[in-house]
C-alpha positions in Angstrom: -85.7 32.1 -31.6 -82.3 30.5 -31.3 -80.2 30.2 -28.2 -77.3 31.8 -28.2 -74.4 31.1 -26.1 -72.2 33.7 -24.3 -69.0 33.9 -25.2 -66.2 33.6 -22.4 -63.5 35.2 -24.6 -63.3 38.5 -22.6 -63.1 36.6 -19.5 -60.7 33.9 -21.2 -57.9 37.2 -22.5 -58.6 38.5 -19.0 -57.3 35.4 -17.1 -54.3 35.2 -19.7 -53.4 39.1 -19.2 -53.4 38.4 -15.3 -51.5 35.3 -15.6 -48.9 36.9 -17.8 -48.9 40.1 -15.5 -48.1 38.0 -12.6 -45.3 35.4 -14.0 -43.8 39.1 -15.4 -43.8 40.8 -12.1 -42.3 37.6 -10.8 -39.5 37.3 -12.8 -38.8 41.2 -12.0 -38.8 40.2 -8.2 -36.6 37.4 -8.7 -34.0 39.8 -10.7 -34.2 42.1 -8.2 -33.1 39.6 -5.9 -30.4 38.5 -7.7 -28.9 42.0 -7.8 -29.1 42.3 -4.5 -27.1 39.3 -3.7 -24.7 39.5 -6.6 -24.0 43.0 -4.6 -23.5 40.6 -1.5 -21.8 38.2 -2.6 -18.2 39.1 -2.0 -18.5 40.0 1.4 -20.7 36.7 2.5 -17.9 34.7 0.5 -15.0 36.5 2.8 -17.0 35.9 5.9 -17.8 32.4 5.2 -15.3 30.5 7.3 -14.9 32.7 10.5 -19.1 32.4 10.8 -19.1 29.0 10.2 -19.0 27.8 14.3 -22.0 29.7 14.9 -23.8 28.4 11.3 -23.3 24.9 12.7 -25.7 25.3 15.4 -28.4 26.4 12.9 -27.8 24.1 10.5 -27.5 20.8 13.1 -31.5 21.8 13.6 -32.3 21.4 10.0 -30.4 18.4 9.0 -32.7 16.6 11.9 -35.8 18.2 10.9 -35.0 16.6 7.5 -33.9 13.7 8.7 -31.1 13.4 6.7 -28.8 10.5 7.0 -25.2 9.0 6.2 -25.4 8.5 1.8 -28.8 10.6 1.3 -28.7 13.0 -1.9 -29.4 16.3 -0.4 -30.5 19.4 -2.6 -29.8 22.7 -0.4 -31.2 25.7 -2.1 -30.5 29.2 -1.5 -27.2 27.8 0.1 -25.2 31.4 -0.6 -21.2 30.7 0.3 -21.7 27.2 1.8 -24.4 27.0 4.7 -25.6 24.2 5.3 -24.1 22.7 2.3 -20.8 22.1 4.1 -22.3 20.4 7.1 -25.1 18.1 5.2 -21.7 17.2 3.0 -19.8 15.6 6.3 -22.9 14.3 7.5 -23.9 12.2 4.2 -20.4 11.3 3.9 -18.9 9.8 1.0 -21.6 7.3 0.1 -24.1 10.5 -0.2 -24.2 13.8 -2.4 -25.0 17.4 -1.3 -26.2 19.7 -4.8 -25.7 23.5 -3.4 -27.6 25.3 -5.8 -27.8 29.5 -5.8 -29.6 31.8 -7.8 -26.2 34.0 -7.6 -23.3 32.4 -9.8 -20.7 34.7 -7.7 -21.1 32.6 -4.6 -20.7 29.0 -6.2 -16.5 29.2 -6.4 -16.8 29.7 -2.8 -18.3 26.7 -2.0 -16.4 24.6 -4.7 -13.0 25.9 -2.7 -14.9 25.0 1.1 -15.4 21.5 -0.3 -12.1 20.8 -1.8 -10.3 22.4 0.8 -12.5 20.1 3.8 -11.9 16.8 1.8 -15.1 17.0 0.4 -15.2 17.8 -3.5 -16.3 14.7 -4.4 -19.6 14.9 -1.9 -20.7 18.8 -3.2 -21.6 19.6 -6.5 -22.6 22.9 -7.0 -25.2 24.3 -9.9 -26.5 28.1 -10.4 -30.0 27.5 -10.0 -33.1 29.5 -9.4 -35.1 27.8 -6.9 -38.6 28.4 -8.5 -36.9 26.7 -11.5 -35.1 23.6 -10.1 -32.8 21.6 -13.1 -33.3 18.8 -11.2 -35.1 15.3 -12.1 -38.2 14.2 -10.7 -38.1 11.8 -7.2 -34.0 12.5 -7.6 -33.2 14.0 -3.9 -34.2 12.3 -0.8 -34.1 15.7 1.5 -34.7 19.5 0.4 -33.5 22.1 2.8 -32.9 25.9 2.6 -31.6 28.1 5.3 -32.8 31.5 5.7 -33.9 31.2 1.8 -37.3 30.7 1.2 -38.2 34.5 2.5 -36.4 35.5 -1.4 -38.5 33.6 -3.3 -41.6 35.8 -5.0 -43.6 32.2 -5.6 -43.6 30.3 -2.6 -46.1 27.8 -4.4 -44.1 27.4 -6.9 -40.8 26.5 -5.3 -43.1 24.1 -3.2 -44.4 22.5 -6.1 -40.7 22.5 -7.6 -39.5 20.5 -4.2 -42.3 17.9 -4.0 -41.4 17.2 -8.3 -37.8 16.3 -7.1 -38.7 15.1 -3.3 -38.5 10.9 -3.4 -41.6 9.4 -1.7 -40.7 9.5 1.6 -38.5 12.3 1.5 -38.5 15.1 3.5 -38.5 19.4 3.4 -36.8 21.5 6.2 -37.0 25.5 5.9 -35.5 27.2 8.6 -36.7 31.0 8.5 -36.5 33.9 11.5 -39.9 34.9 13.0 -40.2 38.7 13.9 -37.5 41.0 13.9 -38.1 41.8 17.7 -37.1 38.5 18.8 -33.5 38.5 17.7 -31.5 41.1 19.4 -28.9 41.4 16.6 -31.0 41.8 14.3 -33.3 44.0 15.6 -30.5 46.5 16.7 -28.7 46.3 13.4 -31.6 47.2 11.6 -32.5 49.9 13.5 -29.1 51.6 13.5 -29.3 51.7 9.3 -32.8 52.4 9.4 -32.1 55.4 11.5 -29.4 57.1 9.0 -30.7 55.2 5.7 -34.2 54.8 6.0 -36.2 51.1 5.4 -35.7 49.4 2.5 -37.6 46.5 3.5 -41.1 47.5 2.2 -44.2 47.8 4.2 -46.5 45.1 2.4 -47.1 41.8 3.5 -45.5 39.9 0.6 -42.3 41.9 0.7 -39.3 39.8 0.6 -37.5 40.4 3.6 -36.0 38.2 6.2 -39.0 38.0 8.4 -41.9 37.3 5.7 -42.6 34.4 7.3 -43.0 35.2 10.4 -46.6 33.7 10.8 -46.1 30.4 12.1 -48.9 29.1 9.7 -48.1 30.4 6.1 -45.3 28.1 5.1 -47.1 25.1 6.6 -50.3 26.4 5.0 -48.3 26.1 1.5 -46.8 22.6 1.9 -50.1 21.7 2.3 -51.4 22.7 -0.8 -48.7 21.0 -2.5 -49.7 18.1 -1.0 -47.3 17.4 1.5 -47.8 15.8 4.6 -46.5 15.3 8.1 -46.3 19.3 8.7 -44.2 20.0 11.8 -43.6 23.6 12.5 -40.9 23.9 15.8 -39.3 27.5 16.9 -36.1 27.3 18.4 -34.7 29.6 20.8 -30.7 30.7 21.0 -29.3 33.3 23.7 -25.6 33.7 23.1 -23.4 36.1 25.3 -20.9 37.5 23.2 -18.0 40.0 24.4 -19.0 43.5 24.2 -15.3 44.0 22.8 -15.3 41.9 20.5 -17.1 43.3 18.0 -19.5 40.6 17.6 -21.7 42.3 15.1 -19.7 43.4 12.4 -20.0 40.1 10.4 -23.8 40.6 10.6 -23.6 44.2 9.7 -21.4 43.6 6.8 -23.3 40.5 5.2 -26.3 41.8 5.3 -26.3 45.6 5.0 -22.9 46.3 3.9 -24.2 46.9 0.1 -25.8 49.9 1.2 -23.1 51.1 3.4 -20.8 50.9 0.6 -23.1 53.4 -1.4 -23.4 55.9 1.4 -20.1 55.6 3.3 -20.1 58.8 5.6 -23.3 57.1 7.1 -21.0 54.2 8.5 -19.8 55.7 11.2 -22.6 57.0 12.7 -24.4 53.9 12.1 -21.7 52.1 14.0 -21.6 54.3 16.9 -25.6 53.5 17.0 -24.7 50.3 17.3 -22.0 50.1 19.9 -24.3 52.7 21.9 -27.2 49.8 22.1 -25.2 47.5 22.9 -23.2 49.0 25.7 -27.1 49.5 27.0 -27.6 46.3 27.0 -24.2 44.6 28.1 -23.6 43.4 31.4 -20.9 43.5 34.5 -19.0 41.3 32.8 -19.0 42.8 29.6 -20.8 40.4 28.0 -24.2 41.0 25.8 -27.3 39.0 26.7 -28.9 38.4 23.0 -32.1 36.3 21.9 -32.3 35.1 18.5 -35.7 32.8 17.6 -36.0 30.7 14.4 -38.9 28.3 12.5 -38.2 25.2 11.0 -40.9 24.6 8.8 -41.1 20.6 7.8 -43.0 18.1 5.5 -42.8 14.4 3.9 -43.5 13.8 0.4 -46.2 10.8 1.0 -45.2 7.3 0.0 -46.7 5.6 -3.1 
């Protein structure tokens, strides 16, 4: 009797299927998300400038955890009206170069005008650009950061594997993402106020894109190291700002990041503000003043030297 080998063809057309299933539902994630933020995109453009003080103090924190320095090439991804591209420009100076890259094209004029406006034009150059697809040449950047970005992407390992093809040996990562939604106050109140009139929208799975899907303090470090980066530092960082009850502190936050959906149910927005001004008034002071906590993660790796 002859042998006869199996045949792994099912298994084979299975493997392809799920492959093809998975880059598919991808690519419908990452459309999704650009929706969402071409729906955005006008109101983060008008708030830009008058948020930029309190940007600076986030972004400061990820230039170091990059460790980026005067005449570096800098790729910032996911860099929405200007933050951090604005600041890694003044700090690479002219000798350097600072590619903003977005997935949404509405955002990029934005951040052309910052530039030429600041004295800058010639440091920024600005590129539509998925970040699980970067147009960029390999060992061509000596720092990658992204602020408050990487939570959109649907393939983590993929933009991982994207940053260590353009990363110079050496060269560094910085992702700067919040941790839970309960330990920043502004958050945490906002999205309570338009969860009580609007419901979530924010899924309830683990994978769901939303600002916190990193909270875990290992995940992110866990996927730099599968892409074979090294040096993993992971450092939380702690704010507590005291704004002016009166001031209306909130409404930039409320705008950039819910406004879309207020827009599309706008007899919600009053009660939803009075919600808000009610939980803050709880919370504020003699003075006045509201006592908030906001916690980030910077997330950071080296690209190992040849």
């Amino acid at each position: 009797m002859t042998a006869t080998t199996p045949t792994a063809a099912p298994e084979t057309a299975a493997s392809v299927t799920s492959v093809v299933t998975d880059a598919d539902a991808a690519a419908a994630r990452t459309r999704e998300q650009s929706a969402l933020w071409a729906a955005k995109a006008e109101t983060w453009v008008r708030w830009a400038r008058p948020m930029e003080a309190m940007a600076t103090r986030f972004n400061e924190i990820l230039l170091d955890a990059a460790g980026v320095a005067p005449g570096h090439r800098v790729l910032d991804l996911a860099s929405g009206a200007g933050e951090p591209a604005m600041t890694l420009a003044r700090k690479v100076g002219a000798d350097g170069l600072v590619i903003a890259t977005d997935l949404v094209p509405a955002m990029l004029p934005a951040i052309r005008a910052r530039a030429g406006e600041s004295g800058l034009g010639d440091v920024v150059s600005v590129c539509a650009a998925d970040m699980e697809r970067l147009p960029l040449a390999d060992a061509s950047v000596d720092a990658v950061v992204s602020r408050f970005g990487i939570m959109f992407a649907p393939q983590t390992d993929v933009v991982m594997a994207g940053i260590r093809r353009v990363l110079r040996p050496g060269g560094r990562v910085a992702l700067m993402v919040w941790t839970r939604r309960s330990a920043s106050t502004m958050v945490d109140v906002l999205g309570s106020a338009v969860d009580a009139e609007l419901g979530g929208d924010d899924g309830d799975h683990a994978d769901a894109l939303t600002p916190f899907r990193f909270g875990s303090c290992t995940r992110l470090a866990d996927t730099m190291t599968e892409a074979g980066l090294e040096d993993i530092r992971t450092d939380t960082h702690n704010f507590a700002p005291r704004p002016r009850l009166s001031d209306n502190f909130w409404r930039p936050q409320l705008e950039m990041s819910w406004g879309h959906r207020l827009d599309a149910a706008p007899q919600t927005r009053p009660l939803i503000e009075a919600r808000i001004r009610a939980a803050f008034a709880a919370l504020a002071d003699a003075e006045g003043r509201v006592p908030l906590a906001a916690e980030v993660r910077v997330v950071s790796a080296a690209l190992p030297r040849r």
